[in-house]
N, C-alpha and C positions, 0 to 999 in steps of 0.2 A: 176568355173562358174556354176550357179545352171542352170538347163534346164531340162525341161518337155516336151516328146514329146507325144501327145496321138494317137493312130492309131484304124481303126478296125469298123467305121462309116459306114455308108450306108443303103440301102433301107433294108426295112423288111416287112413281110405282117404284119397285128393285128393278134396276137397269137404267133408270132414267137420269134424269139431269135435271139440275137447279142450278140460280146463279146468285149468289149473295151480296150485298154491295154493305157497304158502309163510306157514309160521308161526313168528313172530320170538319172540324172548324176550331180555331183557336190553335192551330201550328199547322205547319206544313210538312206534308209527306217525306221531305227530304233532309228533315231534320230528326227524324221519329224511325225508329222500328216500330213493326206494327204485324201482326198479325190474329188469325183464327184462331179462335179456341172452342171446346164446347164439353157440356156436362151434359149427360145423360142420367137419370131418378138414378139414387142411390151410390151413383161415382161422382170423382172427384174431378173438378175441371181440366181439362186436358189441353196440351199446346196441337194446333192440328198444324199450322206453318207459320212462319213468322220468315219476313225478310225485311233486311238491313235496312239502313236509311237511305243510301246512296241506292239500293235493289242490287246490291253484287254480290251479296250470300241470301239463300233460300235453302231454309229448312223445311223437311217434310215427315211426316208421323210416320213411321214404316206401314201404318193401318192404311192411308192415303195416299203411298205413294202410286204414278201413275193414274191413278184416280182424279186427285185434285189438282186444281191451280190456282194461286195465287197472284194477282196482278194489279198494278197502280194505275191509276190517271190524274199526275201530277198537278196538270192543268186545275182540273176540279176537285184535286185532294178529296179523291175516291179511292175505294181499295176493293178487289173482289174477287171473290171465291166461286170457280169454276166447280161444281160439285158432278162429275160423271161418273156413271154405272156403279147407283146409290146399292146400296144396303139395306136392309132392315138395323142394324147395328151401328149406321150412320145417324138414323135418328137421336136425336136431342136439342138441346137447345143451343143455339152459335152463339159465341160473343166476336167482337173486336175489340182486338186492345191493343194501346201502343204507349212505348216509353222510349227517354233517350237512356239507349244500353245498346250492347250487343243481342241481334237478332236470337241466338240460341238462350241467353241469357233470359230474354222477352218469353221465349216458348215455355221455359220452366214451370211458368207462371210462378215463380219467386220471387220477382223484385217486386218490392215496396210499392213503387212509385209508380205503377202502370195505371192508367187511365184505361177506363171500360165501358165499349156500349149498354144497353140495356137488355140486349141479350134478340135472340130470332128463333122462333122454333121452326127446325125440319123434323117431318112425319114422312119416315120410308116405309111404305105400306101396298101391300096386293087390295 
């Protein structure tokens, strides 16, 4: 049974850092693309980066780039999101999701078949 659990949400001032994780179980990281995503009230879910299964293509939002990272530990099919010099605008809710496709394909959030945590709220706030 595939499951995605993301953890590591919460408040942060503008400028600050957070670090996201999600922990998979029911496939391995190196058969999946898999990346962030997140929705904020009244928008539509957004791909924030998604990388390859192998990790040799990494997409990034132009909203994030330099901002965030993206990163694996294959060992314990974990994934995580480096979140630096937040935003108020960064707040929403994070997903993790991953399918077997091509990574930018993953980001669209168009295919079918992608598997989805339950979601982690960030709150960037003074």
């Amino acid at each position: 049974q595939v499951r995605l659990v993301e953890s590591g949400g919460g408040l942060a001032q503008p400028g600050g850092s957070l670090r996201l994780s999600c922990s998979v179980s029911g496939f391995t990281l190196d058969a999946y693309a898999i990346g962030w995503f997140r929705q904020s009230p009244g928008k539509e879910r957004e791909g924030v980066t998604c990388t390859s299964a192998r990790g040799s293509f990494i997409n990034y939002a132009d909203s994030v780039k330099g901002r965030f990272t993206i990163s694996r530990d294959i060992a314990i099919n974990t994934v995580y999101l480096q979140m630096n010099s937040l935003k108020p605008d960064d707040t929403a809710v994070y997903y993790c999701g991953a399918a077997q496709t091509m990574a930018h394909v993953l980001c669209s959030g168009d295919f079918e078949d992608t598997y989805w945590g339950q979601g982690t709220m960030v709150t960037v706030s003074s």
